[in-house]
Backbone of each chain as ProteinMPNN parsed JSONL, in Angstrom:
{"seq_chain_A": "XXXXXXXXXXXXXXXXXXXXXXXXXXXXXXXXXXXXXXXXXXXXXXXXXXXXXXXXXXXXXXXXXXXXXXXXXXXXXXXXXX", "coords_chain_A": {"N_chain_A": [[4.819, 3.196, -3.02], [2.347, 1.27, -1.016], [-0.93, 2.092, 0.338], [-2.983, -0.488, 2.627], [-5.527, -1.191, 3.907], [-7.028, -2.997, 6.232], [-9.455, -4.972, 7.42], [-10.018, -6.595, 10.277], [-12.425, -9.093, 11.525], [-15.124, -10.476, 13.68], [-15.534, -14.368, 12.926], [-18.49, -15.465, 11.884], [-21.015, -16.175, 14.005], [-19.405, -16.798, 16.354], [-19.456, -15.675, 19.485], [-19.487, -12.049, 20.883], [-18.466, -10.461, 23.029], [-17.941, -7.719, 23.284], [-18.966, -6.457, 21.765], [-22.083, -6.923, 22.631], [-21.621, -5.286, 25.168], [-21.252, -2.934, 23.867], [-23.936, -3.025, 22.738], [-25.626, -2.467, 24.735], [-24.764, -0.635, 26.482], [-25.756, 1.28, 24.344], [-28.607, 1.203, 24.262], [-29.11, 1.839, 27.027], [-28.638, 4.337, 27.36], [-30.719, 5.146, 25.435], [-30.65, 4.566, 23.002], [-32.714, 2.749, 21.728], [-33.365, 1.281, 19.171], [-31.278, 0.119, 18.484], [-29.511, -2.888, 17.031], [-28.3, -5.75, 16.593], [-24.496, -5.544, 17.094], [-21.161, -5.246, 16.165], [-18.087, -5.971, 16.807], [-15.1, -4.706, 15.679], [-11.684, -4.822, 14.314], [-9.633, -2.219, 12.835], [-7.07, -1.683, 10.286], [-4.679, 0.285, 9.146], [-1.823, 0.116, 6.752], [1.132, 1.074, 5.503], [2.5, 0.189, 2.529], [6.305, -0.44, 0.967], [6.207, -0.621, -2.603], [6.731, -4.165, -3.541], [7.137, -7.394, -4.456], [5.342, -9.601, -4.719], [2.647, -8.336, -3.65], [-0.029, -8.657, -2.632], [0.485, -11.452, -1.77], [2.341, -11.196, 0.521], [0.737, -9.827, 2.089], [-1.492, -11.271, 3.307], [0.325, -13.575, 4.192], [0.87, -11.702, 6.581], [-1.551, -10.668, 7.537], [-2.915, -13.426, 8.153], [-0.985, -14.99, 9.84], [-0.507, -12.562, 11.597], [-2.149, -10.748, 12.219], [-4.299, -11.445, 12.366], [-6.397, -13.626, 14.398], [-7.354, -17.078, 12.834], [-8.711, -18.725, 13.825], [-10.937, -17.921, 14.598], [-11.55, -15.443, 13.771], [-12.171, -13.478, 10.783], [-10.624, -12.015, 7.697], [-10.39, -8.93, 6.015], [-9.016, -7.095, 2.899], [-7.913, -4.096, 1.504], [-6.152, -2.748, -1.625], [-4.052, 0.648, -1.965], [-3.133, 2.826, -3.995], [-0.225, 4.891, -2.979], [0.721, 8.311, -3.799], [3.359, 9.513, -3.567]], "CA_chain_A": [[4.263, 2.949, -1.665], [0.758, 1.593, -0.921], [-1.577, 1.752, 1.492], [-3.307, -1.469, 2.958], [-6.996, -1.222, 4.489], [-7.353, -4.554, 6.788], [-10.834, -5.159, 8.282], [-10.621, -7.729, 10.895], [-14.143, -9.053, 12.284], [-14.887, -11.945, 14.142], [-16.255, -14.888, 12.032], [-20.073, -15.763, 11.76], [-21.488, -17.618, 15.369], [-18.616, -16.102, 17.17], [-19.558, -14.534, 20.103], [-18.734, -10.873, 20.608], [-19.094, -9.722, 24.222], [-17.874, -6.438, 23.569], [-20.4, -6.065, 20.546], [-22.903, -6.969, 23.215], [-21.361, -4.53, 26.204], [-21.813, -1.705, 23.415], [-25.095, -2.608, 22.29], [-25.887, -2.485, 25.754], [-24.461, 0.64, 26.669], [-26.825, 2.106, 23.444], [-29.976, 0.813, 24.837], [-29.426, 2.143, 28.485], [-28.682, 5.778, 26.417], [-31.907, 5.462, 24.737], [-30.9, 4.518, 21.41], [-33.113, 1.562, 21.71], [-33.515, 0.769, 17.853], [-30.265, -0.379, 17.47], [-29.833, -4.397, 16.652], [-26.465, -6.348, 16.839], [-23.154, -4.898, 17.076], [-19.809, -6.736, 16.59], [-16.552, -4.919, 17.246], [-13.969, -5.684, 14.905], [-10.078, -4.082, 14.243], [-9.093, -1.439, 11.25], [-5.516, -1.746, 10.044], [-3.963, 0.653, 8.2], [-0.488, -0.364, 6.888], [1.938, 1.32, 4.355], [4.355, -1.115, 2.576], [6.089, -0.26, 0.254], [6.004, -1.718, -3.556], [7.253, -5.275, -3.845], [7.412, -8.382, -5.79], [3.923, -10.329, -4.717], [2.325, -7.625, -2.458], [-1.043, -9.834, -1.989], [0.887, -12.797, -1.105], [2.764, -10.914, 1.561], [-0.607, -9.324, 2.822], [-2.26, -12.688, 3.365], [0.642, -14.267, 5.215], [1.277, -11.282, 7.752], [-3.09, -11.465, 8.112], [-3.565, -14.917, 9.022], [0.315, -15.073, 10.789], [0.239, -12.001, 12.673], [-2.414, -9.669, 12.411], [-5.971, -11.763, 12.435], [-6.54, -15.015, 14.477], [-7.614, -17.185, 11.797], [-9.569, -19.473, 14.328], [-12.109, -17.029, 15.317], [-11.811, -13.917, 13.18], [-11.962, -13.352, 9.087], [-9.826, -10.746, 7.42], [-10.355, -8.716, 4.184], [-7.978, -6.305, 2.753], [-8.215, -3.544, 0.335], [-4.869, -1.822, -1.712], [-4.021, 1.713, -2.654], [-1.892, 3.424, -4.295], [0.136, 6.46, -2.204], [1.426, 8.846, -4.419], [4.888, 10.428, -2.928]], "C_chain_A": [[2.78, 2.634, -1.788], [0.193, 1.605, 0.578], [-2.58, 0.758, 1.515], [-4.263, -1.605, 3.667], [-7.21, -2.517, 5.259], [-8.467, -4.165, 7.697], [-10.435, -6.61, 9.024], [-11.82, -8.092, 11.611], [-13.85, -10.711, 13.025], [-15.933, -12.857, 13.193], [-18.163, -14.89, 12.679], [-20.518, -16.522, 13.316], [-20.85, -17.315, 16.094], [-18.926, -15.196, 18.199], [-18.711, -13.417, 20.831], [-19.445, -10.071, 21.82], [-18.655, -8.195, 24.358], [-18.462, -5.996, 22.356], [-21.575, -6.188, 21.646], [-22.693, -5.505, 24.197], [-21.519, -3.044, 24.868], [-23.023, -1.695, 23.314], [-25.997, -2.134, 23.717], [-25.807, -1.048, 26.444], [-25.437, 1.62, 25.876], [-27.851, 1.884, 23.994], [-29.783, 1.802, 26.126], [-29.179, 3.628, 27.825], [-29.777, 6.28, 25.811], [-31.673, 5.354, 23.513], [-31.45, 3.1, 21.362], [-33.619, 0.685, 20.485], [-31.993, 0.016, 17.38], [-30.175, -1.875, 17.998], [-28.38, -4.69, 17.417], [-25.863, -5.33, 16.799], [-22.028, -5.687, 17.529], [-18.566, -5.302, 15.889], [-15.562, -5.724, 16.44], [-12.382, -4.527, 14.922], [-9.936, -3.306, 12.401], [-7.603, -1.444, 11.21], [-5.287, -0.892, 9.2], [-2.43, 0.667, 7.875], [0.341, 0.306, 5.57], [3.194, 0.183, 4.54], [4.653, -0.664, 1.095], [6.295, -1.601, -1.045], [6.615, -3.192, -3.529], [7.201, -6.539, -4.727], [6.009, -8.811, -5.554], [3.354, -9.276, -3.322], [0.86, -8.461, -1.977], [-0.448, -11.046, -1.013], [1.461, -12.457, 0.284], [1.603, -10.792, 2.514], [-1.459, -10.754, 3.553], [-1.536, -13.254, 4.66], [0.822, -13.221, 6.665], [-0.216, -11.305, 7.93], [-3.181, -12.422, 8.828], [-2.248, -15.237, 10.14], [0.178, -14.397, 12.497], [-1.157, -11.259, 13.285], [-4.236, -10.249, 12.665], [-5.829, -13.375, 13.459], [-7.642, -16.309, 13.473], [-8.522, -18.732, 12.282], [-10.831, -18.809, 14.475], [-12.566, -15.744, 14.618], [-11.554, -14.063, 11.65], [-11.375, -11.969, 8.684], [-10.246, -10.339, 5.988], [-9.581, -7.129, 3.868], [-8.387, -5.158, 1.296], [-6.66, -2.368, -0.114], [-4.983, -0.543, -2.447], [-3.228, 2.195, -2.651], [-1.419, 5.146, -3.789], [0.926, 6.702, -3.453], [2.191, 10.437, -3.909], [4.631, 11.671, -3.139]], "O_chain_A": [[2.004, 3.355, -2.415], [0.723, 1.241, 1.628], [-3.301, 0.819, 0.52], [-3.939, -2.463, 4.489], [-7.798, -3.284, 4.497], [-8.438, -3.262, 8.533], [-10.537, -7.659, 8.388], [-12.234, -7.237, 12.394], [-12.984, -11.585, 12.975], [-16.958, -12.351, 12.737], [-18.713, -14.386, 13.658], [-20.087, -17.666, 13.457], [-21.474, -17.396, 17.152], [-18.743, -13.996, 17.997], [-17.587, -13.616, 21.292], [-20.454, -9.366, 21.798], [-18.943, -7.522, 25.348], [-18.239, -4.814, 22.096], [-22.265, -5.181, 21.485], [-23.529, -4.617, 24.027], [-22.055, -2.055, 25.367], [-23.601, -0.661, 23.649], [-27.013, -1.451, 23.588], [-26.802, -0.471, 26.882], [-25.916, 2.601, 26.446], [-28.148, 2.983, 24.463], [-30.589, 2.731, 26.072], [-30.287, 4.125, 28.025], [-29.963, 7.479, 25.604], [-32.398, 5.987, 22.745], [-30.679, 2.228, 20.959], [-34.174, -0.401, 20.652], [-31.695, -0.475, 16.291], [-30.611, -2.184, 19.107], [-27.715, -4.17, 18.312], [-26.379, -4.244, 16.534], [-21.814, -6.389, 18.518], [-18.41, -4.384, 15.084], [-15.282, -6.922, 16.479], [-12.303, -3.532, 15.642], [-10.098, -3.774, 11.274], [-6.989, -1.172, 12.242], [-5.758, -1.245, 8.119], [-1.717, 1.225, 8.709], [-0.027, -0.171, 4.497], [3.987, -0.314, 5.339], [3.809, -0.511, 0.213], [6.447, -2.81, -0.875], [7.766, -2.776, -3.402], [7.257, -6.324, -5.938], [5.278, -8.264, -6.38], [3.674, -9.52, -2.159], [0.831, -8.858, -0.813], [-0.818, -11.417, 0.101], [1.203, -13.22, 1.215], [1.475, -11.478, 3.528], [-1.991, -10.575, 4.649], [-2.075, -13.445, 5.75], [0.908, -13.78, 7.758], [-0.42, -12.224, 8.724], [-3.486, -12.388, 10.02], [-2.539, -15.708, 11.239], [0.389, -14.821, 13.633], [-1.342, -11.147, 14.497], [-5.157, -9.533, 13.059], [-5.028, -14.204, 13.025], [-8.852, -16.163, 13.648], [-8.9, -19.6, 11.496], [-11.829, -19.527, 14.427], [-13.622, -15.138, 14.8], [-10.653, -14.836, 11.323], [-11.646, -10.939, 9.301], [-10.415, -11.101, 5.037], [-9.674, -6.185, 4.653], [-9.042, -5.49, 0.308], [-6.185, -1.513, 0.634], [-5.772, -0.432, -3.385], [-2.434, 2.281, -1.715], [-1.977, 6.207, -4.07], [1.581, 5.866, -4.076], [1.895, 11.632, -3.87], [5.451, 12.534, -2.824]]}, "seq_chain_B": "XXXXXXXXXXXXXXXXXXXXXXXXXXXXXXXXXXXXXXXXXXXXXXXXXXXXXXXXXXXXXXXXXXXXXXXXXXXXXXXXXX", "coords_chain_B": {"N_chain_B": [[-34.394, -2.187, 8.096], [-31.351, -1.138, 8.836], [-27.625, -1.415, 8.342], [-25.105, -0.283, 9.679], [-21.633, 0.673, 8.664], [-18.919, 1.407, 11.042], [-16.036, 3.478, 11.044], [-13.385, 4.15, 13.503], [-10.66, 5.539, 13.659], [-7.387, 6.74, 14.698], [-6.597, 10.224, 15.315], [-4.841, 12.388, 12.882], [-1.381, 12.627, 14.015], [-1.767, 11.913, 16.389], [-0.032, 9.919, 19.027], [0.804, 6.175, 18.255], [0.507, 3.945, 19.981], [0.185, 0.998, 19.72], [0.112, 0.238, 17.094], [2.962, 0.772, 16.687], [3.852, -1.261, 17.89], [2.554, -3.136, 16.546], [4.433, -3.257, 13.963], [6.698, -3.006, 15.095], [6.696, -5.805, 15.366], [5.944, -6.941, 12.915], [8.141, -6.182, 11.292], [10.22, -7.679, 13.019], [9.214, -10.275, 11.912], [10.719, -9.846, 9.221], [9.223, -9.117, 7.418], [10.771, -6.314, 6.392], [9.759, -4.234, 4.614], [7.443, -2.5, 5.573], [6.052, 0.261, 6.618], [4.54, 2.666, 8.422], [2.22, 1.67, 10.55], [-0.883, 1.892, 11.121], [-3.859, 1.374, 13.913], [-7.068, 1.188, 14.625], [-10.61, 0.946, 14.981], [-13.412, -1.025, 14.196], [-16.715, -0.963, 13.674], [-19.313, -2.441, 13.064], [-23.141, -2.183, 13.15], [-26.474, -2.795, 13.26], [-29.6, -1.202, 12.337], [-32.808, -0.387, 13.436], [-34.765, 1.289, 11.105], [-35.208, 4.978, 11.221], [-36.567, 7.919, 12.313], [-34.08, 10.473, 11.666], [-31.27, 9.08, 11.043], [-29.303, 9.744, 10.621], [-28.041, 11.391, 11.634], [-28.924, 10.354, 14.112], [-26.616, 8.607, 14.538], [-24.075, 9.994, 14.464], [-24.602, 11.083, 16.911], [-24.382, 8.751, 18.547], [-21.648, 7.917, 17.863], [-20.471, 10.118, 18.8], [-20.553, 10.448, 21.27], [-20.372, 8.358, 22.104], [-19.414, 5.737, 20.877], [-16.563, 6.703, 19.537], [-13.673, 8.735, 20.263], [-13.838, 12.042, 20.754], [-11.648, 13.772, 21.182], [-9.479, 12.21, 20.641], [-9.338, 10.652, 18.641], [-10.957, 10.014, 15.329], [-14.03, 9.758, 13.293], [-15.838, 7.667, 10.744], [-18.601, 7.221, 8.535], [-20.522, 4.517, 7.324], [-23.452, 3.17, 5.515], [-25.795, 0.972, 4.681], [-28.463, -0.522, 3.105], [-30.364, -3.089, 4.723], [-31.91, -6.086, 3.012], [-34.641, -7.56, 4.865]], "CA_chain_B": [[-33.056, -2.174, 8.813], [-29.846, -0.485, 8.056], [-26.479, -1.906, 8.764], [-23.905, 0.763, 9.566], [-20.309, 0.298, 9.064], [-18.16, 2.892, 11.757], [-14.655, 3.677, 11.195], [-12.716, 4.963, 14.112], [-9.128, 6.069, 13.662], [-6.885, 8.057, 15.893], [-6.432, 11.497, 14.739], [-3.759, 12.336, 12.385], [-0.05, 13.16, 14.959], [-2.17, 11.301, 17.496], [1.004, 8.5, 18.942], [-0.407, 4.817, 18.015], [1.597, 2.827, 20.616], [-0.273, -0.157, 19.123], [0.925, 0.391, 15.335], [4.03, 0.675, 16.563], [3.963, -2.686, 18.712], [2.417, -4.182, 15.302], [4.93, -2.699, 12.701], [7.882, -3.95, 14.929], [6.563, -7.347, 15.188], [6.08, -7.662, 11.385], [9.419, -6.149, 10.65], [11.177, -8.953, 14.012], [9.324, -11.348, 11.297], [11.375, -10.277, 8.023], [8.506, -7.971, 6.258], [11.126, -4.999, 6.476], [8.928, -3.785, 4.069], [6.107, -2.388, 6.393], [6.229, 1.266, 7.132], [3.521, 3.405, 9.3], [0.705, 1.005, 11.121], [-1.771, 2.563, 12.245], [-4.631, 0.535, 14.021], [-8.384, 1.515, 14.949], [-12.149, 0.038, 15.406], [-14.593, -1.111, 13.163], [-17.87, -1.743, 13.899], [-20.942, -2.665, 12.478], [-24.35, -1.827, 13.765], [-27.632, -3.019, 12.729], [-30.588, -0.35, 13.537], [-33.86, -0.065, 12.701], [-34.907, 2.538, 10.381], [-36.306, 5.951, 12.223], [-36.743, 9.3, 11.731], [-33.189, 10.695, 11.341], [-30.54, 7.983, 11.293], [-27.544, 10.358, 10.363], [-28.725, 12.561, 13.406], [-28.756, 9.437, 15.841], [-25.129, 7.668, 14.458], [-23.539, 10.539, 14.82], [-24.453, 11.366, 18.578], [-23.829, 7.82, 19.071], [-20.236, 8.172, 17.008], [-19.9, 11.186, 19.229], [-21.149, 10.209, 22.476], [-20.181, 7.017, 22.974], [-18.23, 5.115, 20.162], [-15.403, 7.076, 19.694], [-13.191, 9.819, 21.971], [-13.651, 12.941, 19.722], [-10.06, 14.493, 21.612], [-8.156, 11.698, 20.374], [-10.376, 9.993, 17.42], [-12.12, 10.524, 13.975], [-14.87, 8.094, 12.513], [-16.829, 7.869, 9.645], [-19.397, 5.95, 8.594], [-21.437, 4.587, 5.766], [-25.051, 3.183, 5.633], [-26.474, -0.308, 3.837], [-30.152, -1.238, 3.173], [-30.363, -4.582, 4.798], [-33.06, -6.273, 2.742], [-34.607, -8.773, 5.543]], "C_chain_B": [[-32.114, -1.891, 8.262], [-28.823, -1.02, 8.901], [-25.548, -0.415, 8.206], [-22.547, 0.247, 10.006], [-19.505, 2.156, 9.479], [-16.817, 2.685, 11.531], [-14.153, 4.255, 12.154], [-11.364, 4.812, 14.214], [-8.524, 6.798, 14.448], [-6.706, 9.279, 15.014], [-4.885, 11.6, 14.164], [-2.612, 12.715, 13.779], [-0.378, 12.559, 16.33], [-0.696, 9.817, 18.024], [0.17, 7.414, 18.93], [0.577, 3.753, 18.794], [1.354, 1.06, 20.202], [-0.05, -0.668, 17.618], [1.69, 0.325, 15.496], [4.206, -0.569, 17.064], [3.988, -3.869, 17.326], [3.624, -4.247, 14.437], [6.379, -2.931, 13.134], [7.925, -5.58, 14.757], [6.778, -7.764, 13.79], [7.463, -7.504, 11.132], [10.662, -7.496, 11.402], [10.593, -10.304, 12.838], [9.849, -11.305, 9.605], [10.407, -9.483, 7.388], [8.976, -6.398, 6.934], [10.477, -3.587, 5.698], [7.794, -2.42, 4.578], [6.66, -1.019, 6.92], [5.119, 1.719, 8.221], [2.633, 2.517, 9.599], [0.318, 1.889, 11.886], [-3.334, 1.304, 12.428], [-5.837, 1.44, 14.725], [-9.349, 0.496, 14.597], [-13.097, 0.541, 14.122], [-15.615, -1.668, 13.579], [-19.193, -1.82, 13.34], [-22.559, -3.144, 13.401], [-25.48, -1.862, 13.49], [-28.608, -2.028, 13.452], [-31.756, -0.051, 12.356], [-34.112, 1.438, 11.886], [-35.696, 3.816, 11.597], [-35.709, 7.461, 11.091], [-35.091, 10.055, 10.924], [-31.674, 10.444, 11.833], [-29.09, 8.327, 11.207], [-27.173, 10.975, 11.776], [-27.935, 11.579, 14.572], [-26.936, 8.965, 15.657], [-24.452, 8.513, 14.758], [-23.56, 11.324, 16.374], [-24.097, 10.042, 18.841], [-22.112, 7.93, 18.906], [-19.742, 8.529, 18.342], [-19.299, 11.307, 21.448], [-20.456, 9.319, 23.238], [-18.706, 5.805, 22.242], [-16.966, 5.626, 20.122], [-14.859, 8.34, 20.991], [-13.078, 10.904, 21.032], [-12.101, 14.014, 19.886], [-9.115, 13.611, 20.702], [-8.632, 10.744, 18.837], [-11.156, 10.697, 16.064], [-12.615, 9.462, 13.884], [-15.29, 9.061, 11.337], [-17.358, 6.69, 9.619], [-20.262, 6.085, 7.126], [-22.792, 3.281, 6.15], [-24.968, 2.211, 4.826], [-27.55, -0.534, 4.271], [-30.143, -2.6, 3.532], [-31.753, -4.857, 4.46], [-33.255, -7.973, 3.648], [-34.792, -10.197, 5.27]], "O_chain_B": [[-31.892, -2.337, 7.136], [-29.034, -1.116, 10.11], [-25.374, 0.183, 7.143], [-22.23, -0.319, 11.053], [-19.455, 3.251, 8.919], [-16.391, 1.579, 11.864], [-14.366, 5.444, 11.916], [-10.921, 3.894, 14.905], [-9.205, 7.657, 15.008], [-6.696, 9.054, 13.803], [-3.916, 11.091, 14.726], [-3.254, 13.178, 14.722], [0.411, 12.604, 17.274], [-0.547, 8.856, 17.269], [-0.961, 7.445, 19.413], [1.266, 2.903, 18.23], [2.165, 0.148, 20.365], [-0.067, -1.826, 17.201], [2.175, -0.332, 14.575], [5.052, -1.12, 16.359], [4.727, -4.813, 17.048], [3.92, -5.396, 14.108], [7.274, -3.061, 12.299], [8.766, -6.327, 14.257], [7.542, -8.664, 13.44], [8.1, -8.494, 10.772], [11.565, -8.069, 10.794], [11.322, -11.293, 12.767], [9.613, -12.216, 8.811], [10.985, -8.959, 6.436], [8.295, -5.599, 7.577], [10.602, -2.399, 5.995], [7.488, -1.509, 3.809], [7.667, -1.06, 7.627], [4.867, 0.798, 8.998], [1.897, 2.44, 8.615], [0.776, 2.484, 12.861], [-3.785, 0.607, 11.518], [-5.476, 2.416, 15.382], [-9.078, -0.575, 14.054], [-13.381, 1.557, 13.488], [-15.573, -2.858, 13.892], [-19.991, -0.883, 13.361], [-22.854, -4.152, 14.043], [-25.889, -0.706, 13.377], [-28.636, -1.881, 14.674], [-31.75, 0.284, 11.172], [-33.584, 2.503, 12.207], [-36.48, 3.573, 12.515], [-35.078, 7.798, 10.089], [-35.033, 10.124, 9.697], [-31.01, 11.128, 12.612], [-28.083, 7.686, 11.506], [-26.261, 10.935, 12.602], [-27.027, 11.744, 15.387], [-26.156, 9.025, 16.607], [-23.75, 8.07, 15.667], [-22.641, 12.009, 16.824], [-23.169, 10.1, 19.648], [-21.418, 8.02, 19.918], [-18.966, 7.848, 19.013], [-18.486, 11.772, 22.247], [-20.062, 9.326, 24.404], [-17.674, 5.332, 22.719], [-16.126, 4.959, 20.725], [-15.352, 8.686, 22.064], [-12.077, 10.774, 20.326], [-11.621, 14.754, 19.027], [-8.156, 14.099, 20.104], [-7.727, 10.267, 18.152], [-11.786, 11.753, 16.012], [-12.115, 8.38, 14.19], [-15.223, 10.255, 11.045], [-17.074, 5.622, 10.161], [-20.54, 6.972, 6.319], [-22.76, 2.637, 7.198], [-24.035, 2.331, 4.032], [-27.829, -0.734, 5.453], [-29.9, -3.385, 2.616], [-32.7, -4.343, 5.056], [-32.636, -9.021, 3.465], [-34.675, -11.02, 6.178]]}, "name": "protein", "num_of_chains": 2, "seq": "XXXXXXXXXXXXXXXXXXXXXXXXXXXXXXXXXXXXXXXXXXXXXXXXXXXXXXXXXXXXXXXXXXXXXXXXXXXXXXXXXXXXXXXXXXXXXXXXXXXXXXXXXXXXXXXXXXXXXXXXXXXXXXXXXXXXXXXXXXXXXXXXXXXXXXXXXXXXXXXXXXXX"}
């Protein structure tokens, strides 16, 4: 079995009105040092072992799990031990 | 300037009606494969340096980013050299 870390973000230039509506929210709080903020998605996914586990990872990313117009995905694997 | 990356996850036994939404979709597309999704927020936060930056992220974390009833984060810290 592993487990599957997916960061989705939105790409570069992309604007991110609910990165804004937080940073926004921090400021009116008084944390007025803080800069950008861009809101992105955490995935965690157990699958288990298979024949090309990258290759799978990739197509359910850009297929299912990231829009691959607007957002970049990066993945990281680990091994569960039963 | 420091760039902070936040993890927020639901709490372990927490229900993820959104993991489950994901984890049938992948399996309706043939990756029977795909056990437990779980999904949560990532965000990254640029903030100027100050006095005590663990101090502030974590009342922000606490405060505002996540729901500490139904949520965990963590977080980790990068020197952005400007």
């Amino acid at each position: 079995m592993r487990k599957v870390m997916v960061h989705i973000t939105l790409k570069e230039g992309v604007l991110d009105p609910q990165g804004k509506a937080v940073q926004h929210s921090l400021h009116a709080h008084n944390h007025k040092n803080v800069g950008e903020v861009r809101v992105g998605k955490y995935m965690e996914l157990m699958i288990e072992d298979g024949a090309d586990i990258d290759k799978q990872i990739e197509e359910m990313c850009e297929k299912f799990l990231a829009n691959p117009v607007i957002e970049d995905y990066t993945y990281t694997i680990e091994e569960v031990i039963a």
